[in-house]
Structure formats: structure tokens, C-alpha cells
C-alpha positions as CSV (number, residue, x, y, z in Angstrom):
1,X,0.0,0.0,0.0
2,X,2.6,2.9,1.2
3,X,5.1,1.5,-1.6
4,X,2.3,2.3,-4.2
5,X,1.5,5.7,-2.5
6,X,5.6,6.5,-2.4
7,X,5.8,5.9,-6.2
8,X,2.8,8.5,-7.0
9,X,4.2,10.7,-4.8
10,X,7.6,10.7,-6.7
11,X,6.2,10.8,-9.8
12,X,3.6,13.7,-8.8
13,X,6.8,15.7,-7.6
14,X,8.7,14.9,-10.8
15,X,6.2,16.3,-13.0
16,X,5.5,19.7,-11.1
17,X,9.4,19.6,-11.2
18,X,9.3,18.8,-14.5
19,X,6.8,21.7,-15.7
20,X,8.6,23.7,-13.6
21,X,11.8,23.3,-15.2
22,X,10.1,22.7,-18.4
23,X,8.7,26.4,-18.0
24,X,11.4,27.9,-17.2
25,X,13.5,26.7,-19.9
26,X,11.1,27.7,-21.7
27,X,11.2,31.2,-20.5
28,X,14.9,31.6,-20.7
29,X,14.7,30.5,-24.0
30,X,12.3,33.1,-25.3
31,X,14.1,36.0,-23.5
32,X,17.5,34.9,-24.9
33,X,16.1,34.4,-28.4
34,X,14.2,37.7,-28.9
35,X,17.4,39.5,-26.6
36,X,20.0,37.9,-29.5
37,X,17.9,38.6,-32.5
38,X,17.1,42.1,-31.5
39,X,20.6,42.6,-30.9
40,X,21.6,41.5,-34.2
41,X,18.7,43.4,-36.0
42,X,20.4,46.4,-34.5
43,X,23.9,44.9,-36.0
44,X,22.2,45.3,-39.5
45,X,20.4,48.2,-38.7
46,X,23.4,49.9,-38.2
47,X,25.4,48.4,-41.2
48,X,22.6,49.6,-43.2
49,X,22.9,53.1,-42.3
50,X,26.8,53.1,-42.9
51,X,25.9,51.9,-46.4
52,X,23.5,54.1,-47.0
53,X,25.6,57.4,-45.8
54,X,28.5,55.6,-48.2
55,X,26.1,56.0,-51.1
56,X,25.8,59.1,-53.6
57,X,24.0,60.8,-56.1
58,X,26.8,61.4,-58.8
59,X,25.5,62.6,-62.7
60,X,21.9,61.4,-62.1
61,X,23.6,57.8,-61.5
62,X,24.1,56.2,-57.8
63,X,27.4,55.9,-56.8
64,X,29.0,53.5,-53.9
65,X,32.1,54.2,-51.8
66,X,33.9,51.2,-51.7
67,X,35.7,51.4,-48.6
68,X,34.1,48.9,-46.2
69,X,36.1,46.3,-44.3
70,X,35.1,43.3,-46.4
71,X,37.2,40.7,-43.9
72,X,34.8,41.5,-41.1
73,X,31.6,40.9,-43.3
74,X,32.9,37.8,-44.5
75,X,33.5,36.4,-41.4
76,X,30.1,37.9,-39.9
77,X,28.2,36.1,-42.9
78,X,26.6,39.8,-43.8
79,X,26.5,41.0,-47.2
80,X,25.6,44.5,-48.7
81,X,23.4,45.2,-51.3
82,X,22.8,48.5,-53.1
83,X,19.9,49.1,-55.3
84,X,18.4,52.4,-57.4
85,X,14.8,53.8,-57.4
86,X,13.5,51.2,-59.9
87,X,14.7,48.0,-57.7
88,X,18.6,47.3,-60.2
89,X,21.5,45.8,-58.4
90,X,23.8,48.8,-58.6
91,X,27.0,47.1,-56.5
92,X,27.3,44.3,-53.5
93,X,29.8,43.7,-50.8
94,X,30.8,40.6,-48.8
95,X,29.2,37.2,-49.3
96,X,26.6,36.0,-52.0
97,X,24.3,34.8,-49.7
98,X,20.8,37.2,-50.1
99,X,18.9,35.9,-53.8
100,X,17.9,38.8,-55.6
101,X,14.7,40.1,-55.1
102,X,12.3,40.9,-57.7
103,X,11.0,44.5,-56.0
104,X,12.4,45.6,-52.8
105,X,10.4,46.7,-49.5
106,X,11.9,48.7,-47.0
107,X,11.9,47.1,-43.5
108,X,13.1,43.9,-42.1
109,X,12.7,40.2,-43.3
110,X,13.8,36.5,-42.9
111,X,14.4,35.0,-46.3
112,X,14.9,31.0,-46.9
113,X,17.8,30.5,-49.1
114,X,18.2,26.7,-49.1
115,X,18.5,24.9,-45.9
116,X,20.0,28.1,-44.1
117,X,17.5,31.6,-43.2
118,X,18.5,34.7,-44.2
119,X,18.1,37.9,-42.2
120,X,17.8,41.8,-43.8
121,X,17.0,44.6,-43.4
122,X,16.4,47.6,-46.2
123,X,16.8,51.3,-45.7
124,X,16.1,53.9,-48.1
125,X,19.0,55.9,-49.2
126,X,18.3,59.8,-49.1
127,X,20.7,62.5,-50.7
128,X,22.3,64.7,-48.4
129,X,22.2,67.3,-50.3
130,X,18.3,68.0,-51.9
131,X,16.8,65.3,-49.3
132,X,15.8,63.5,-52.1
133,X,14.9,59.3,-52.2
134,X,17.8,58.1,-54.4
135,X,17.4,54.1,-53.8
136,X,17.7,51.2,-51.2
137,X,20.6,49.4,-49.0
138,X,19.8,45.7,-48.0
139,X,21.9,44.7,-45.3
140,X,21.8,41.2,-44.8
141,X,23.1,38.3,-43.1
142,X,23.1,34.8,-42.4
143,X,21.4,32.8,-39.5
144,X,22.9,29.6,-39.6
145,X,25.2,31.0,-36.6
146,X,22.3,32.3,-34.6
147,X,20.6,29.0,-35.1
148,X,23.5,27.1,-34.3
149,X,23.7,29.4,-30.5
150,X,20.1,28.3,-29.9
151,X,20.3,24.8,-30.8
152,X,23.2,24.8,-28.2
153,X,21.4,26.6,-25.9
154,X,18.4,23.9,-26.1
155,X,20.7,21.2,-25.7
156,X,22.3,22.8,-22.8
157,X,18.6,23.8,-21.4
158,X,17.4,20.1,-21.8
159,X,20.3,18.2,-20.6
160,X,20.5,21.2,-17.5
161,X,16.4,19.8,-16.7
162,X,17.3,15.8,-17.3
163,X,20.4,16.0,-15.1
164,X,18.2,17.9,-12.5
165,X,15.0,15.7,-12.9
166,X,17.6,12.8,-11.8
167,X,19.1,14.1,-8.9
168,X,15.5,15.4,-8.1
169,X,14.2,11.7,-8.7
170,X,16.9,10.0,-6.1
171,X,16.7,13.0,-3.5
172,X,12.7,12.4,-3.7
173,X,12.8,9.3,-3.2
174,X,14.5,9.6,0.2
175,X,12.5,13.1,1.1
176,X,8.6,10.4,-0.1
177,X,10.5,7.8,2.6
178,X,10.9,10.8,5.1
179,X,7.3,11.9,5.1
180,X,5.4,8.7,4.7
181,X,7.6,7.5,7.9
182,X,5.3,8.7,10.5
183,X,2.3,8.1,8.2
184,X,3.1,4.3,7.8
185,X,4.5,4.0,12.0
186,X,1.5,5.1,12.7
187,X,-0.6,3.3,10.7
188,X,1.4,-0.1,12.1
189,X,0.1,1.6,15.5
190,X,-3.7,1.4,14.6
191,X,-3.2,-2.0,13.0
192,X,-1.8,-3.5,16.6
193,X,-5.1,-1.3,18.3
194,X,-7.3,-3.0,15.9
195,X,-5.9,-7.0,16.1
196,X,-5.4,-6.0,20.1
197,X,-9.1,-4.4,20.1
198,X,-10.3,-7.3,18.0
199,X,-8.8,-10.0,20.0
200,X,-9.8,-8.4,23.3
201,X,-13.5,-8.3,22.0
202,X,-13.7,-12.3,21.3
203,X,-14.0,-13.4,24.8
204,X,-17.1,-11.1,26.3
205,X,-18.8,-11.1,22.3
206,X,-18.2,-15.5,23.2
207,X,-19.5,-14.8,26.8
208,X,-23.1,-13.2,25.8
209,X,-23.7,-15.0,22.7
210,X,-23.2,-18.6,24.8
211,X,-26.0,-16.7,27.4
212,X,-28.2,-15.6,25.0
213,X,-28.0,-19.1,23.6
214,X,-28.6,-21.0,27.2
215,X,-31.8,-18.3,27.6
216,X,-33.5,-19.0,24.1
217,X,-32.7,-22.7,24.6
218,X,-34.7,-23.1,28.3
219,X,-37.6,-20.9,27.2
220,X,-39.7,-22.3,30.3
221,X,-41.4,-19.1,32.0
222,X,-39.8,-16.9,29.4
223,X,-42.0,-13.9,28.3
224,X,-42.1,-14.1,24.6
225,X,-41.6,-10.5,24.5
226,X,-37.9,-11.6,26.4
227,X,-37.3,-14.4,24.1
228,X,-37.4,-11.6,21.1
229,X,-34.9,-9.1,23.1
230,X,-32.5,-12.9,23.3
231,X,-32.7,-13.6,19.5
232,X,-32.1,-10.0,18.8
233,X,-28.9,-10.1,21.2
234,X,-28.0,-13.3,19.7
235,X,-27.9,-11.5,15.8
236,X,-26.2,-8.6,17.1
237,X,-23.6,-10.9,18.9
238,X,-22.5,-12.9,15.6
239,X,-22.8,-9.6,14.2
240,X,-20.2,-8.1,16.1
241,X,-17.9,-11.4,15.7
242,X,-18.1,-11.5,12.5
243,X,-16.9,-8.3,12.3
244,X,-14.1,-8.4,15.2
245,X,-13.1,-11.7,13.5
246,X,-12.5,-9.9,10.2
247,X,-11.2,-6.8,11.7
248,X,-8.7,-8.9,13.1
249,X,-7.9,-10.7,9.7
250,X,-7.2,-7.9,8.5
251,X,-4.9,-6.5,11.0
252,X,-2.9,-9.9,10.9
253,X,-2.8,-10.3,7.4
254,X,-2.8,-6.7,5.6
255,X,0.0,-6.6,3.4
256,X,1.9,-9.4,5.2
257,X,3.3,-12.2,2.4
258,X,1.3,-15.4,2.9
259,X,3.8,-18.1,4.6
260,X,1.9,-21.1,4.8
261,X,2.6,-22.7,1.4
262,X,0.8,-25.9,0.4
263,X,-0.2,-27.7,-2.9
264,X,-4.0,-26.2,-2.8
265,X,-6.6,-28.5,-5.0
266,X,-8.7,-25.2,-6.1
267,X,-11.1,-27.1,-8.4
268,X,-12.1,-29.3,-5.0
269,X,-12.5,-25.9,-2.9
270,X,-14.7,-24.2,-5.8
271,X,-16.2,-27.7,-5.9
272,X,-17.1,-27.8,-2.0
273,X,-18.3,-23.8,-1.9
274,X,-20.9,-24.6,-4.6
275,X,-22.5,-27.4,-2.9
276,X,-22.3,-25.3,0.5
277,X,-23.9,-22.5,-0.7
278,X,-26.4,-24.3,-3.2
279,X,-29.3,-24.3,-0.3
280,X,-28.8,-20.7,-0.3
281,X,-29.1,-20.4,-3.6
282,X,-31.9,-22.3,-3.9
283,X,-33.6,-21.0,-1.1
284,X,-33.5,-17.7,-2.9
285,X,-34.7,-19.4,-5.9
286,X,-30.6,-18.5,-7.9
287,X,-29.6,-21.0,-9.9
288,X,-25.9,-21.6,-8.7
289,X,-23.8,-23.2,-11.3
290,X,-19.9,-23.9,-12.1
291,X,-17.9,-24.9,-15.2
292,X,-14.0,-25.7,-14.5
293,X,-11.7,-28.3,-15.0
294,X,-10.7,-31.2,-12.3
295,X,-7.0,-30.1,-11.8
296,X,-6.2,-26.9,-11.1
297,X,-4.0,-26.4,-8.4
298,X,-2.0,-23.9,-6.7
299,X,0.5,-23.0,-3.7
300,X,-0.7,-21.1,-0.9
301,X,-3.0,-21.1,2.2
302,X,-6.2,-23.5,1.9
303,X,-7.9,-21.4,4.4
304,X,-7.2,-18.2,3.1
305,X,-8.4,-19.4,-0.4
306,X,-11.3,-20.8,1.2
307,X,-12.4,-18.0,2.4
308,X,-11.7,-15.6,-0.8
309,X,-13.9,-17.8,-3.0
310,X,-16.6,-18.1,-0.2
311,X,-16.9,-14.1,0.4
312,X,-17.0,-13.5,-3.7
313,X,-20.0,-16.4,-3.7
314,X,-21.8,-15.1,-0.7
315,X,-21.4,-11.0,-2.3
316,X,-23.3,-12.8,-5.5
317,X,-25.5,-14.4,-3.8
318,X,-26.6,-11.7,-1.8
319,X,-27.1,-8.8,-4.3
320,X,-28.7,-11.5,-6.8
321,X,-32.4,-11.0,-7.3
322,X,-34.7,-14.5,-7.3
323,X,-34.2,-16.2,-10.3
324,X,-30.9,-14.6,-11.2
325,X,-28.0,-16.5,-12.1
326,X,-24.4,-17.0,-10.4
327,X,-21.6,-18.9,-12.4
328,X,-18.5,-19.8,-11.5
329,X,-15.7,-20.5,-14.4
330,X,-12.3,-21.1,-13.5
331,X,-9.6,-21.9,-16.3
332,X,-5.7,-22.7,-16.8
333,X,-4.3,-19.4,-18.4
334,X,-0.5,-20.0,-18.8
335,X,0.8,-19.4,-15.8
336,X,-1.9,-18.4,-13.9
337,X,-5.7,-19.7,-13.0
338,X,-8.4,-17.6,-13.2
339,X,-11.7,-17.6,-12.0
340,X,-14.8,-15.5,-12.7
341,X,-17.9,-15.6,-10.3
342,X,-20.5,-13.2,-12.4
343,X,-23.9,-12.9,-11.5
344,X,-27.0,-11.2,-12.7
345,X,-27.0,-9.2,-9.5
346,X,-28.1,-5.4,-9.6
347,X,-24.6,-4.4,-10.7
348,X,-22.3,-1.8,-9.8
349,X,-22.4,1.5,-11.3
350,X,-19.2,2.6,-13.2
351,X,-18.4,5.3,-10.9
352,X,-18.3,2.9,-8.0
353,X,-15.9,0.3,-9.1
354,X,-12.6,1.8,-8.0
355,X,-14.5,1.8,-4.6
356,X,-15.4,-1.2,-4.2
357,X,-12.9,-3.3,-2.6
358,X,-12.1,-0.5,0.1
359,X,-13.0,-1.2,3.9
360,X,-16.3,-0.6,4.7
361,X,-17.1,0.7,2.0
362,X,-20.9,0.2,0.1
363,X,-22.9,1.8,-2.7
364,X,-26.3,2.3,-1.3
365,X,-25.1,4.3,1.8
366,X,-28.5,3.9,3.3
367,X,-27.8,0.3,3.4
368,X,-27.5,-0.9,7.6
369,X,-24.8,-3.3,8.5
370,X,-27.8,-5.9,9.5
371,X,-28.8,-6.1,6.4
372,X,-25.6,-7.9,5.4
373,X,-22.1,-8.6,6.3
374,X,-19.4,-6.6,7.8
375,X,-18.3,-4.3,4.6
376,X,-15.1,-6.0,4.9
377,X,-15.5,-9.1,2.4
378,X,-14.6,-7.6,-0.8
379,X,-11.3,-6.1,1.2
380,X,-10.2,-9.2,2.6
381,X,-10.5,-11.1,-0.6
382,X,-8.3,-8.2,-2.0
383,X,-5.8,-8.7,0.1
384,X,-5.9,-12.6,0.0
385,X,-5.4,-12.6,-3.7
386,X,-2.8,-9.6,-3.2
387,X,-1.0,-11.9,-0.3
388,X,-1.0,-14.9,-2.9
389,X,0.8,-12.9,-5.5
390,X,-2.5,-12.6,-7.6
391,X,-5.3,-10.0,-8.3
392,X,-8.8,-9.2,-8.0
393,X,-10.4,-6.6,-11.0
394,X,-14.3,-6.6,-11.3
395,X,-16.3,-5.6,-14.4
396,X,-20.6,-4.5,-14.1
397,X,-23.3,-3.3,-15.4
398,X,-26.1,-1.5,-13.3
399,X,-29.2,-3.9,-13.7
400,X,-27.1,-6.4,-15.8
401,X,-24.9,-8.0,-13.5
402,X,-21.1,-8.3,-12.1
403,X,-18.2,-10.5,-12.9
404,X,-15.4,-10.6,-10.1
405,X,-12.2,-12.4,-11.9
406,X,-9.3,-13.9,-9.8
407,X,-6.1,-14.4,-10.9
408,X,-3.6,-17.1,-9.1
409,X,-0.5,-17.7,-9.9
410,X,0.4,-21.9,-10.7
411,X,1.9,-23.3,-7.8
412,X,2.7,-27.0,-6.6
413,X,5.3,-28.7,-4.6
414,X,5.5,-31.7,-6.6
């Protein structure tokens, strides 16, 4: 139970640590990325503007200065382009990277040129002298460098969130053993009350059942009022025992690996349950039948085994209407045996099902214990199957029926 709840707790805290992380990372990469490609729009910006004060109106005709430091453009993968009124390449500097357009728009752009993006930016070139619109400068560059600084970025941001996740993961784990400590001693705590509480309770539960009994059987000058107040006694006596007794199976037995290993004959068990419970059956007018093969065995607890079977058959029997039907089918499935006890019963509705094997636990809350058993027969089959290395699942449908299915592992000492 607490190694189930430890595991959700990890993985709970991993994944607020993980969307944590995740969000930040995220964060940090946005920021960075519109920080370095702002910076680097300013980069061009301001290239532009140098070409564009380089450039003059000579004769009618534009002219370029060509006196730029074409090492640093190369090795900045930037590239000049000058161009007239009507949109014709009048001179380039630095790298052939930026495909001609076929009209030019002033402002910035990302181009595609192949498997690389290109980034520019166009300024309109104005005379100095009558102010006058003379052409455009394209300053442009490449940004297979500034894609290369983010993809190292990313890989620096996810390994940064994995490496953390993982030292996360095995600090968690000790901080899920740290809290559920005092949860889980005191839970061993109430266990001991119960079993203690439970066992304490057998003797004066034996003590007024066994008077109760002597009274109702010497009725002689016994009101028959009196013998009513006995017989009601007597039920709420094996009442109480039956639910002191199961308390204290549970306590003993919650969680704790079954030691008592025997070669278990489960087709003669199934065999013996049917033909115990058939005047029940019959008395409610449900036809009780079984289909399984002679030799199905397995290794664990014959008592224990016993008794899982019996409180699945007596739950069917119980919320069976007359003339419903309960079957038992139990079948050799590799390496484990299963068995199905499904009924025609009222049926469980879907919301209900995860609840069902939980202590006490019952879908019509209106429902009083003396109209039934303890609550506790669905739990301790639960954690008989759980304590034989097998599992319980259940599949209904309201007004159709329910199918409990067991699964065993094989087992024999032969």
C-alpha cells in the first residue's frame, strides 16, 4: 500500500518539477532568443545606415564608396546590397548569400535560401544634399550561426532539466521515505489497536452470545416478548464477531506475504463452496452453477483461499435477485488460473468500481450493517489474492450483473 502511494508521490513531484523546469527553460529560451535577434537586427540596422551614408547621387547615377572592411563581413556572414529607385542591383559587398529580389520593400525580413534563413534589413537611401529618395541598402546576413547558439542553448537547457530531474528523482525518493515514515508508523500503531481491540473483544462477544444461547434454549417461564430481546442479542452478537473476526484478519494479514505454502486443490475448494452455498441459492430461488476443469491447483493457504472464493459467492448471492443466475468459471491461463464468479446481480455502477474493494465501503449508503455482512468481504479477498501474488479486478453493469475475476499464480510442490 505505502510503496504504491511513495511511487505517485515521486512521480507527482517529478512532474511539477518537471513543468517547472520545463517552464522555465522555456522562458529563458524566449528571452534569450528575442534579446539575441534584436541585438543582431540592431547589427544590420546599423550596417545599413553606414551603407547608406556611403552611397551618392553622382550625374543622375548612384554611386558607392567602396571602402568597407570586407574581412569583417565575410567572417560575420553579412553582405551589402545596393539598389536604385526602380529596384537594379547597382553594387554588392561581402558574401553572396541574399537571392535577388524581384521588388524591394523597405523594412526587415527573414528569407529561406536553401536549408539556411536569411536575415535583412532595407533602408532607403536619401541624398544629403536636396533630401531627395535616391534608392535602397539591403543589409543582410546569415542565420545559420544564430541557429547554431540556440540549438546549443536547447541542448544545454534540456540536458541542464534531465540532469536535474535525476538528482531530483533519487533526492525524492528519500524526502517520499521521510514523510510517509510517520504516516506508515503510525498506521502499524492502529493495525496493533485493531488486532489487540479485536482479540480483546472475542471473549465477552463468546460470553453473551453462549448466554443468549442458554436463555433462548430453556424458554420455560420466558416472556415471549424476552425471548425476542434474546434472539435480537443473539444476531447482534455474531454480528459483532463477524466483524471483530474480520477486523482482526485484516490486521494480521494486511499486506503481510502469505507463509503457509501448500499444494491447494482449487477445483475441490470451488467444488465444496458450490455445494455449501447451493441451499442458499436455492432457497433464494438462484440458480448456482460452475464450469471448471478437475486439476487446477495452486501453492498457498487453503484457508485463506477458502475464504476468498466463499466471500465472492456469498457478495453474489446476496445482491442477486430470485431467479438470477451466479456462475462460476475457473480456467488454466498459462501461468496463472483464473476464475470468474459473475452474476445477474443489480450491478455496480461505473463510478463505483474503483470503490469497491475499500474497507467498509458500500454503494447504497442507506444500506444498515444488519442487512448484510461486515463491509469487509470484498477487502479481505483483495488482500488474500494480493497476499498470494494474484489480483482481484471486477467488471458491471447497473441492472445487468457483475463479474469478479481472480487471478492465481500456478503453484505445486511436486
Amino acid at each position: 500500500m505505502f510503496e504504491k502511494i511513495r511511487r505517485r508521490l515521486l512521480l507527482s513531484y517529478l512532474i511539477v518539477l518537471s513543468l517547472i523546469l520545463g517552464g522555465f527553460a522555456i522562458a529563458v529560451r524566449i528571452v534569450f532568443t528575442h534579446s539575441l535577434y534584436k541585438q543582431q537586427t540592431q547589427k544590420l540596422a546599423a550596417l545599413a545606415q553606414v551603407g547608406a551614408a556611403n552611397a551618392e547621387f553622382d550625374n543622375g547615377k548612384l554611386r558607392i564608396e567602396n571602402d568597407f572592411p570586407q574581412d569583417k563581413m565575410f567572417k560575420n556572414y553579412q553582405e551589402l546590397n545596393w539598389f536604385d529607385t526602380k529596384g537594379n542591383l547597382i553594387a554588392k559587398q561581402g558574401r553572396d548569400i541574399l537571392k535577388l529580389p524581384t521588388h524591394v520593400k523597405e523594412g526587415e525580413q527573414i528569407n529561406p535560401v536553401g536549408k539556411n534563413r536569411i536575415q535583412s534589413v532595407t533602408l532607403a537611401i536619401i541624398n544629403s544634399d536636396d533630401k531627395q529618395f535616391i534608392g535602397y541598402v539591403i543589409a543582410s546576413q546569415s542565420l545559420e550561426e544564430f541557429d547554431e547558439t540556440l540549438n546549443k542553448l536547447d541542448l544545454g537547457l534540456g540536458g541542464g532539466i534531465v540532469v536535474a530531474l535525476i538528482i531530483s528523482g533519487a533526492g525524492g525518493v528519500w524526502l517520499t521515505r521521510q514523510a510517509m515514515q510517520p504516516i506508515e508508523e503510525s498506521f502499524e500503531r492502529l493495525k496493533q489497536f485493531t488486532a489487540d481491540a479485536s482479540h480483546e473483544l472475542r471473549s465477552p462477544l463468546m460470553a453473551i452470545k453462549s448466554n443468549a444461547g442458554v436463555a433462548l434454549k430453556y424458554r420455560e417461564g420466558m416472556r415471549e416478548t424476552d425471548a425476542e430481546k434474546f434472539q435480537a442479542i443473539s444476531s447482534a452478537t455474531n454480528q459483532m464477531t463477524r466483524l471483530t473476526e474480520d477486523l482482526l484478519f485484516l490486521a494480521r494479514h494486511d499486506n503481510i506475504p502469505n507463509h503457509i505454502k501448500e499444494t491447494v486443490n482449487l477445483s475441490s475448494i470451488l467444488n465444496n463452496l458450490v455445494q455449501l452455498y447451493q441451499p442458499q441459492a436455492v432457497a433464494k430461488k438462484i440458480h448456482l452453477k460452475s464450469q471448471f476443469n478437475e486439476k487446477l491447483y495452486l501453492l498457498g493457504d487453503l484457508n485463506q483461499i477458502t475464504r476468498l472464493f466463499s466471500n465472492l459467492i456469498q457478495n453474489a448471492i446476496y445482491y442477486t435477485p430470485s431467479k438470477g443466475i451466479i456462475e462460476i468459471i475457473a480456467n488454466l491461463s498459462v501461468s496463472h488460473l483464473v476464475v470468474n464468479v459473475q452474476d445477474t446481480g443489480v450491478g455496480i455502477a461505473p463510478g463505483d468500481l474503483e470503490n469497491i474493494f475499500e474497507r467498509f465501503w458500500r454503494a447504497d449508503k442507506s444500506r444498515s450493517y444488519n442487512s448484510g455482512g461486515s463491509g469487509l468481504g470484498l477487502a479481505i479477498a483483495q488482500a488474500i489474492a494480493e497476499n498470494h501474488g494474484g489480483l482481484i479486478t471486477a467488471t458491471s453493469q447497473l441492472g445487468i450483473g457483475s463479474c469478479f475475476t481472480v487471478r492465481l499464480p500456478v503453484g505445486s510442490l511436486n
